[in-house]
N, C-alpha and C positions, 0 to 999 in steps of 0.2 A: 422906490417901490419894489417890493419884492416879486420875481417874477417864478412862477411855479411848472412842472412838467403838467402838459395837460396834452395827451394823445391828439387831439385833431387837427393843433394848432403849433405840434411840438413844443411851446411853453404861450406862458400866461400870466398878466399883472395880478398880481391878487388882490384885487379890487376891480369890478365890470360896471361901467356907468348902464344902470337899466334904464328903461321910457319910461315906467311908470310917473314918476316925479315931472320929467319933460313934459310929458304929457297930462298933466295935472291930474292925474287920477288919485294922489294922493297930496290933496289940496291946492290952491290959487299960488300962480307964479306968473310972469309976463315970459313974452318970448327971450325979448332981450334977455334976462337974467336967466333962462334954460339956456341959450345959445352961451351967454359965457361961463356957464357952470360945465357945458360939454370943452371946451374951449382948456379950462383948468383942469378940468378931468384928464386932458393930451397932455399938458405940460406939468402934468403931478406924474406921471408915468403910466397913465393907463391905456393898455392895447387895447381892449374888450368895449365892445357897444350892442347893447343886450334891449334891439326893438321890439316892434308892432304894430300892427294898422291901429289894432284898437286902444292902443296910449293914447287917448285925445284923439278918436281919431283922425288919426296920421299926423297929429300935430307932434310927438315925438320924432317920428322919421324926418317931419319937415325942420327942425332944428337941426337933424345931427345936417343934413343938405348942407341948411343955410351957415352951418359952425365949422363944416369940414370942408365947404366951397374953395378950391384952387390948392384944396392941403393933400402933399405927399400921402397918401394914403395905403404903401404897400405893405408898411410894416404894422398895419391895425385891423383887425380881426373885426367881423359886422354879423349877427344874429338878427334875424327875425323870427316871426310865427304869423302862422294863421289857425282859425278855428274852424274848420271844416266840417265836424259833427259828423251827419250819416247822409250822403248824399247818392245818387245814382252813378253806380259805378264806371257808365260811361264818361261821366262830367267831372270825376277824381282831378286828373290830373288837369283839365281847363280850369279847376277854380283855383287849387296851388298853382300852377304858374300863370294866372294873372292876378292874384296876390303878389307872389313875388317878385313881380314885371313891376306893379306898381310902386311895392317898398324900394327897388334898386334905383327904381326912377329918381323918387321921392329925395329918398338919401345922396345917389350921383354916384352908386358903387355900379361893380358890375358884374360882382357876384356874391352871394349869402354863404359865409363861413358855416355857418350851421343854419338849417330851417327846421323848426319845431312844431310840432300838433299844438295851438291853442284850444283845443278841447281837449277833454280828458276822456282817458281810457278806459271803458268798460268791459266786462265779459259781455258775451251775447245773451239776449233778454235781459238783464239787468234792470230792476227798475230804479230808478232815481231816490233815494231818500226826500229830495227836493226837486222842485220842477221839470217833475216827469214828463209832465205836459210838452216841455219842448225839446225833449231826450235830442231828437234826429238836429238839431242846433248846436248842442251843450255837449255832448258824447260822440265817442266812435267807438263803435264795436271792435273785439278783437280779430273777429272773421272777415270784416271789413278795412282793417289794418291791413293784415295779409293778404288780403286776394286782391287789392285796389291801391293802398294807399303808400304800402312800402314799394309796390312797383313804379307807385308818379314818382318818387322820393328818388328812387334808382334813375330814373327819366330824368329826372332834374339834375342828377351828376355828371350822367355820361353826356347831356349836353353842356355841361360847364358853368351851371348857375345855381348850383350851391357844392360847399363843400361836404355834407352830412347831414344827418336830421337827427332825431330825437322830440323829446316829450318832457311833462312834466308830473301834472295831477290824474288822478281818475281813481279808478276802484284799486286795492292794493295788491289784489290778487292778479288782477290782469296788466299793471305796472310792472311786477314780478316775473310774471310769467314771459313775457316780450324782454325784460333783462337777460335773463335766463336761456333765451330762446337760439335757434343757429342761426337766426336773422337778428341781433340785438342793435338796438340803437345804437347810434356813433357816440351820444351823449344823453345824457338827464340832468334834468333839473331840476334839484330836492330841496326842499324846503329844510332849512336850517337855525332853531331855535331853540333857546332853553324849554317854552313851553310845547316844545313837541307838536305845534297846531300850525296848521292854515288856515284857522279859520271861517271866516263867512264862504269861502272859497271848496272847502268840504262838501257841498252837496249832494256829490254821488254816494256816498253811504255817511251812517249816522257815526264813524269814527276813522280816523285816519292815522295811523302810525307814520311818521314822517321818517323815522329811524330805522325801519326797517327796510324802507325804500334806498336808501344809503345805501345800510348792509349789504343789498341784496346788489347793488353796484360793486360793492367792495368786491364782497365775491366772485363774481363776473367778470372782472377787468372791465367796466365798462365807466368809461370816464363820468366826472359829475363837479355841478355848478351847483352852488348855494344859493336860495331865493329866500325871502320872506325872512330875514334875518332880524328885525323890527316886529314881524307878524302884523302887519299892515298899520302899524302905529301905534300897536299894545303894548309896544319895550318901550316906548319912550316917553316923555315926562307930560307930555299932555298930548290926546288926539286932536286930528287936525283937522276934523271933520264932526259936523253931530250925528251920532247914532240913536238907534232906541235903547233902553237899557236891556232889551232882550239878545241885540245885535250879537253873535257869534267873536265878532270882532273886538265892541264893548265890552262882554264878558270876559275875555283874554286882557282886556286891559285892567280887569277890574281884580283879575285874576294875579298880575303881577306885581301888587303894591310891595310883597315883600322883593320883589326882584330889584325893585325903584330904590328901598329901603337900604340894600346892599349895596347898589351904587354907589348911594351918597356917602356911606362907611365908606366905598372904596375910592373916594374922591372923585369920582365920574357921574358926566351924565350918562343918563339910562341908554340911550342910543348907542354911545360910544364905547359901552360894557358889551352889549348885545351883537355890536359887530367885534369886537376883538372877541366874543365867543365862537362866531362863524368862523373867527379868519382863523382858532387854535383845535378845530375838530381834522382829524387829520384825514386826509386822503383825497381835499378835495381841491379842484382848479383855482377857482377864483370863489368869489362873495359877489354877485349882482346886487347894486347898489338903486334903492328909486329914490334918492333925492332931487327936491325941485330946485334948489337955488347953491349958490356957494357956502353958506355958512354951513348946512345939512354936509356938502362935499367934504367942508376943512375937518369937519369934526370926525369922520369916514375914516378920512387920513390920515388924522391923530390918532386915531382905534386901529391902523393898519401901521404903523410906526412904535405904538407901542409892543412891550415884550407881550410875548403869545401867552396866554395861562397855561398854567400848569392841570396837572389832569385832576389834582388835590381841589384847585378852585374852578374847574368845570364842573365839578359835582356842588361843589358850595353853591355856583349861579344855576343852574338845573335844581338843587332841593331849594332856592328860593322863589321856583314857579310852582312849590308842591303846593 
C-alpha cells in the first residue's frame, strides 16, 4: 500500500476504509462481513477509517469497535463527523462533543484524528435549491461557522479529543471562501470523479463544481481527501439500489455508459477504473473507500496496485463521462 504525505497525519495509505458501505448506506451486507472487510482493510495496509453516526446509524462505528476490539491501535488514524446544521449558539459545542463522546465510545478510540461538519456550508440566507424547508438541519451558515462552530472545533483540541476538523459539501463559494480564509480547515473532503458530480447530495445549489473545490485546496496548502470516487454507484457496472429514473444519482449512472464502455476496452471493471482515477489526480491524501463487503475491498486494491494513469488517459476517462 502506497502511503502518501498528508499534513495532519504526517502521511497516509492511499486508500481510507469509509462507513458508508459498513454502514449499509450503499446497499445490504451483514455485520460479520463489514467487520471482516474492516479486518482486511488493516492487514491490506490501510491506516485511514473515515466514520459517522449516521453510516447505519452508528452501525459503521459499531464494526470498526467490534473489528479493532483488543487491536494496537496507535499507528491508525480514525475520522468522524457530525451534521450540526444551524443550531443555538449556546448549544454548539454540547452537540459536537456529545456526538463525538459517542463515536469514541462506539468505536473504543480516544481521540478523532479529524472531525468534520456533516452538513454542508452555506453563505448566510442562502436558500436551499432543495429542502429549504429544513435548511437549520442540512446547512451551516458561514457566520455561524465562525462565530460558534470553529471555536467548539478549537475546544475540542485543546482539550485533546480530536486532532483537527474540516468539511466537505455546501455552497461552493462559501467552501472556497473558509479554504481561503486565515482560519482554514485542517482538511477537506472533495469529491473525486470523472463525472465531476455528487450527485443526489447537491442540494444546496442547482450545480456544483467538484474541481474547483480541489483547486481551491491546491492553492491554499490545505490538505484533501477524495470521496465519492464511484459517485454513489454511477461508475460501476450495475446500481445497488433502486432509484427513480429522475434520481440525480440514476441520471449519473445513466450518464456513464460510455465510461462503462471504456472500461471494458480497457479490461476493467467500472469500479476499478474509477478508483485508479481517484488514486492518479494529484495532490491528494488518500481515496475514502465505501465498500460493504471484501470483494468491493479486493477490487479497491487491485485499482490501488495498479500503474496510476497517465494525464493522456485521465482526459480519455473524463471525455467518456461527456
Amino acid at each position: 500500500m502506497e502511503m502518501r504525505p498528508f499534513k495532519p497525519f504526517g502521511s497516509v495509505s492511499a486508500l481510507t476504509l469509509g462507513g458508508g458501505g459498513l454502514g449499509q448506506v450503499w446497499g445490504a451486507t451483514t455485520r460479520d462481513e463489514a467487520v471482516a472487510t474492516a479486518r482486511l482493510a488493516l492487514d491490506s495496509g490501510i491506516t485511514h477509517f473515515d466514520m459517522a453516526p449516521m453510516y447505519g446509524r452508528g452501525e459503521a462505528e459499531s464494526v470498526i469497535g467490534e473489528a479493532f476490539k483488543g487491536t494496537n491501535k496507535s499507528n491508525l488514524r480514525f475520522t468522524t463527523k457530525y451534521r450540526l446544521g444551524h443550531v443555538a449558539p449556546e448549544q454548539t459545542y454540547d452537540k459536537l462533543n456529545a456526538s463525538l463522546t459517542r463515536s469514541l465510545q462506539t468505536m473504543g478510540i480516544e481521540r478523532a484524528d479529524l472531525f468534520f461538519l456533516h452538513s454542508q456550508l452555506i453563505e448566510d440566507g442562502h436558500v436551499l435549491a432543495q429542502y429549504d424547508e429544513v435548511r437549520d438541519r442540512l446547512a451551516t451558515p458561514l457566520t455561524y461557522l465562525y462565530e460558534s462552530v470553529i471555536p467548539a472545533f478549537e475546544r475540542l483540541q485543546a482539550e485533546g479529543k480530536i486532532g483537527g476538523w474540516g468539511f466537505a459539501l455546501g455552497q461552493q463559494s462559501a467552501l472556497e471562501c473558509v479554504i481561503a480564509s486565515d482560519t482554514p480547515p485542517t482538511a477537506v473532503q472533495c469529491a473525486v470523479n470523472p463525472l465531476n458530480s455528487v450527485g443526489s447530495i447537491a442540494y444546496v445549489t442547482e450545480s456544483f463544481d467538484c474541481r474547483s473545490v480541489l483547486d481551491a485546496c491546491r492553492a491554499n496548502g490545505v490538505p484533501a481527501l477524495a470521496i465519492r470516487a464511484v459517485q454513489a454507484g454511477a461508475l460501476t457496472s450495475k446500481m445497488d439500489r433502486e432509484l427513480p429514473a429522475d434520481d440525480a444519482d440514476q441520471l449519473d449512472f445513466d450518464r456513464a455508459q460510455g465510461f462503462r464502455q471504456l472500461a471494458a476496452e480497457w479490461g476493467q471493471t467500472p469500479a476499478r477504473l474509477a478508483h485508479r482515477y481517484a488514486l492518479s489526480i494529484p495532490d491528494l491524501g488518500s481515496v475514502i473507500l465505501g465498500v460493504k463487503n471484501r470483494d468491493e475491498l479486493q477490487e479497491c486494491l487491485q485499482a490501488e496496485r495498479d500503474p496510476r494513469l497517465t494525464f493522456a488517459e485521465i482526459a480519455l476517462v473524463e471525455a467518456a463521462c461527456r
